[in-house]
Every structure is written in structure tokens, then in C-alpha cells.
N, C-alpha and C positions, 0 to 999 in steps of 0.2 A: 504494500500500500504506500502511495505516495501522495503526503501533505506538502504544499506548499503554503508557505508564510512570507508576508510581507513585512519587514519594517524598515522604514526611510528614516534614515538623520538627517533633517534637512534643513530647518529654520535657524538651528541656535538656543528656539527657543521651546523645544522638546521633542520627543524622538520620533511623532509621527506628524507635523506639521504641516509637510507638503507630501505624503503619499503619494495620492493621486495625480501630484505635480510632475513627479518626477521620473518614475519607474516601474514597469510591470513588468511583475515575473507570470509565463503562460507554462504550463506542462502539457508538453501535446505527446499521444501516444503515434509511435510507429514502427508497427508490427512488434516485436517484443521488448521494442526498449520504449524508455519514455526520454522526451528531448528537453530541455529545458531554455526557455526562449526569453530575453528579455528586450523591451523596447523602452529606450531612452524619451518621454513624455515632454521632457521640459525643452524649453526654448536654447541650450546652453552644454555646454562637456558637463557628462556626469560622470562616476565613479561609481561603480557597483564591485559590488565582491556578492558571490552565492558560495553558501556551507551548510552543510547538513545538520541540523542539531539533533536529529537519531537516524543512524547508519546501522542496519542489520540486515547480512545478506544480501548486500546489495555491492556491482561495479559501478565505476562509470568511464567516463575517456572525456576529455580528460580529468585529473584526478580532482576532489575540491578538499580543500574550499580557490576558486578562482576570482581573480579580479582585475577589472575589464573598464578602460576610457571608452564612454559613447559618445559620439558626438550627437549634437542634434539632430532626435525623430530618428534614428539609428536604431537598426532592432539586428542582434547579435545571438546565437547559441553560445551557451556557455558550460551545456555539459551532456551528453548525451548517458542516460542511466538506463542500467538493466540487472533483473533479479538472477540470482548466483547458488541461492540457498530456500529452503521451503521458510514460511515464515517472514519472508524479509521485509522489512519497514524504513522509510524514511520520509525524514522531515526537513525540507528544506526551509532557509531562511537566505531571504534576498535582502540588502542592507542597498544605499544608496546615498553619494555625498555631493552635493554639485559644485559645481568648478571643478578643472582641471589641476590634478595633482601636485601638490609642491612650489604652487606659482607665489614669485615674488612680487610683493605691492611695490609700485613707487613712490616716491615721497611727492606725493600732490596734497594742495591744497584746497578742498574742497567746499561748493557753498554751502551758505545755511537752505538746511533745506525745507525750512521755512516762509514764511513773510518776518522783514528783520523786526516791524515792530509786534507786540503782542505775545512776546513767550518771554519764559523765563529757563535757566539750565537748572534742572535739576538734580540728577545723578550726573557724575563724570564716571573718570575712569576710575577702577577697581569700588565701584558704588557699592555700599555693605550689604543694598537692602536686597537688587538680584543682579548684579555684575558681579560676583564671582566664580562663577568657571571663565574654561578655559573661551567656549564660544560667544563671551560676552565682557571679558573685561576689559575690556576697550571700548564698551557702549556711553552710547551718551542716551540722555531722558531730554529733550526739548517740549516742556509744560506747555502747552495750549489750546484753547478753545476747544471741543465738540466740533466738527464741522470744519476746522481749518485747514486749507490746500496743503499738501506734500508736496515738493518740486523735487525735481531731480537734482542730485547734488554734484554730477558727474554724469558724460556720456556714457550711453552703457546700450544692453541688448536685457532685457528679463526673461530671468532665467524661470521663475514660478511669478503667479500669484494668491493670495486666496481672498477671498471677499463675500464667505457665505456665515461665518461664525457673528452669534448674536450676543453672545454672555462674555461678558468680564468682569474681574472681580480680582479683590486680595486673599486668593489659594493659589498656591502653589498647583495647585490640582486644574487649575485652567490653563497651565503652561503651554500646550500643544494647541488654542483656540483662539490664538492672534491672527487677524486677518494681516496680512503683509503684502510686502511687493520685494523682491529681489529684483538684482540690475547686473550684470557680468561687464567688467569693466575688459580695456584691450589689454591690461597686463595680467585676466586672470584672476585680479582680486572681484568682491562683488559686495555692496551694498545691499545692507538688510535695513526697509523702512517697516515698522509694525506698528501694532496696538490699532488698525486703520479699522475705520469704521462700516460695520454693515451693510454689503453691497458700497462701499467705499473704495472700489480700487476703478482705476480708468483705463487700463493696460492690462495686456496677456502674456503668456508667454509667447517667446519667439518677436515679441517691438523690439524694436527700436527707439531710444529714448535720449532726451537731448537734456544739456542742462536749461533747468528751470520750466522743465515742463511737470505741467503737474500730474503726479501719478493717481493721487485720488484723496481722500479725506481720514484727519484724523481722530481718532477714535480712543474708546476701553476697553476693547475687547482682551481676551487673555488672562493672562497675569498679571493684572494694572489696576492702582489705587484710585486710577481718576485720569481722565484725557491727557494723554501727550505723547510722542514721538520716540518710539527707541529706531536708534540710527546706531550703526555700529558697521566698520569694514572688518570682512570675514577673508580669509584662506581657506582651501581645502588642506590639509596637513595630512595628508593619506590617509580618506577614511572617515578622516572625524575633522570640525570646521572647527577654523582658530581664530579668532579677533585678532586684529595687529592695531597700532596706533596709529592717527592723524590727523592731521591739522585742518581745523575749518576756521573760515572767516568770518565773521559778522560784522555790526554794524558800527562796533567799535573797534574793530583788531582781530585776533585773534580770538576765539573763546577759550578760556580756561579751562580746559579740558580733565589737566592732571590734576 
């Protein structure tokens, strides 16, 4: 018998965020083996790895756990399986990380990706209350209004979005229900806007997006005590997404970011 499982690491901001953004895993039978198929969903390079968390009695060709760059809309085999033994069982698990692998950010300067009047910064970096991991401590909290445009802070291509989640709130246990917008910058790195509000996003995967365009509105949804903006530049770091540091400007300078 063969299960397959899905889980995507994909927002930062909990392990199933952009699923359906990103990654499907399909098991198709033929003739006695079963194949294992996956298609790259999102707009952008992904990184999948597939492994089995129960193996009994079973081969495959090649061996797993395997892991595989798609590029965009790319649908790839990544393991062809067949039974070996009476009995045998497996259960696949498909993992997925976007952007491509290992890329270095450059040191740009980035706008607010705001309007400059009307917010306030609230978290910086390594913020106590949810910037400490690794995929967030380099976020920033830009505080404002219900309803106020996101701009792009940077050219870019988006890589997911999601703009169907309604509830937000201070649990932890809302982590995965940020409505967001991802952006895949040219060196690789990618902006993560969130917290966006209900049917709040203006963009898909696969745009094209310019700075200062607006991506859609901001919201609470998620894991948020009240309206505002988590922005944060991410890396792929093989696998699992890492915040790096940068600088943005506003209205007065620099923002005090650290």
C-alpha cells in the first residue's frame, strides 16, 4: 500500500502555508510499479526533496529520499517504486522550499513598502514576540491601518500567493493562516509580505511585479495582534528558508531596523 503525504515549508510562517502554492506530489500506477510524479505549482524555482517515512518491502530506482530544483510549472519523476516483499507498505512524504538553493542576497536597498506617512515600526530584527527563528529574524512589523496598500519593495516575479484565510488572532496556532504575497527577486533572494487581508492580494503566481506596485491590502490575519505588515527577505538555505538582513528607506533615512 502506498500513502502519499504532502507537506510544504513555505511561508516562514508555518509548515503548510503555501501547499497548494507550491507543489504536488501525484502516484500514478504502471503496471507493477507505482511512479511518483511531482509538478512545480508556483510561479518561481522550487526545491522539493521526496522520502518515505514507512518503507516495508518495498524498491525503488532511484533510491530516496531524493531532491530535485523545478523550475517553473515543471512536473518531474522522482522515483519510480515497486513491491519486493508480501506485506509491503509505504508512506511517502513530499517536503517543498521555494527559491532556488543556496542563493546569495545583494546588498540593496529596499523601499518602504508602504505609504511613508501613517505606520509606525514595530518589531525589528530578532523581535522577542515572533522573530525568533531562523525564517524570521530578520523581519520587520510595519503597524498600519486595516485596508492599507502593500507596494512592492523590489522588482521581482511571485512566486505564491494566498488571499483566502479569514481569522487572525494572538495563537500561535494561527501560524500557517497569513494571507501573503511572495516576490522572487533576480539574485534568488524573495520577499515575504503577510498578515494581508481577506481576498487582499492583487497578484498571482507567475506576475511580474514592479517596485511600488501594489500587491494588495493589509490585514490580521494569522498570527497577529492587530493590522500590520510583516516584510522580511528570505533565502532558500537547502530545504528550509532563512531571513538575511536589509536595509530599507523611508521617509526619514534609513529605518532602524537592528
Amino acid at each position: 500500500m502506498i500513502r502519499a503525504l504532502v507537506l510544504v515549508a513555505a511561508a516562514g510562517l508555518g509548515p503548510s502555508a503555501a501547499a497548494a502554492e507550491l507543489a504536488q506530489l501525484s502516484v500514478l500506477r504502471q503496471g507493477q510499479e507505482k511512479v511518483a510524479v511531482v509538478v512545480n505549482r508556483s510561479g518561481a524555482p522550487v526545491e522539493v526533496e521526496l522520502r518515505a517515512d514507512v518503507w516495508r518491502g518495498m524498491d525503488s530506482e532511484p533510491g530516496l529520499p531524493q531532491r530535485r530544483v523545478l523550475a517553473a510549472g515543471e512536473q518531474a519523476t522522482l522515483a519510480r517504486i515497486w513491491p519486493v516483499a508480501e506485506g509491503s507498505q509505504v508512506e511517502l512524504r513530499l517536503s517543498a522550499v521555494p527559491g532556488p538553493p543556496h542563493a546569495v542576497a545583494r546588498d540593496v536597498v529596499y523601499s518602504l513598502p508602504v505609504e511613508e506617512s501613517g505606520f509606525t515600526l514595530g518589531q525589528g530584527f530578532h523581535g522577542g514576540y515572533s522573530h525568533g527563528d531562523e525564517a524570521n529574524r530578520y523581519a520587520i512589523d510595519l503597524v498600519v491601518d486595516e485596508g492599507t496598500p502593500v507596494l512592492a519593495a523590489r522588482d521581482g516575479v511571485v512566486v505564491a500567493a494566498m488571499s483566502g484565510h479569514a481569522e487572525g488572532g494572538a495563537d500561535r496556532a494561527l501560524a500557517d493562516r497569513a494571507n501573503f504575497v511572495r516576490v522572487l527577486h533576480q539574485d534568488g533572494s524573495m520577499a515575504l509580505y503577510a498578515h494581508l487581508q481577506e481576498g487582499g492580494v492583487n497578484v498571482r503566481a507567475g506576475d511580474r511585479v514592479h517596485l511600488g506596485q501594489v500587491l494588495g491590502y493589509a490585514g490580521s490575519t494569522g498570527f497577529s495582534s492587530g493590522p500590520h505588515l510583516h516584510f522580511s527577505v528570505q533565502v532558500n538555505g537547502g530545504m528550509w528558508l532563512v531571513s538575511v538582513p536589509f536595509r530599507m528607506i523611508g521617509p526619514d533615512g534609513f529605518l532602524p531596523l537592528k
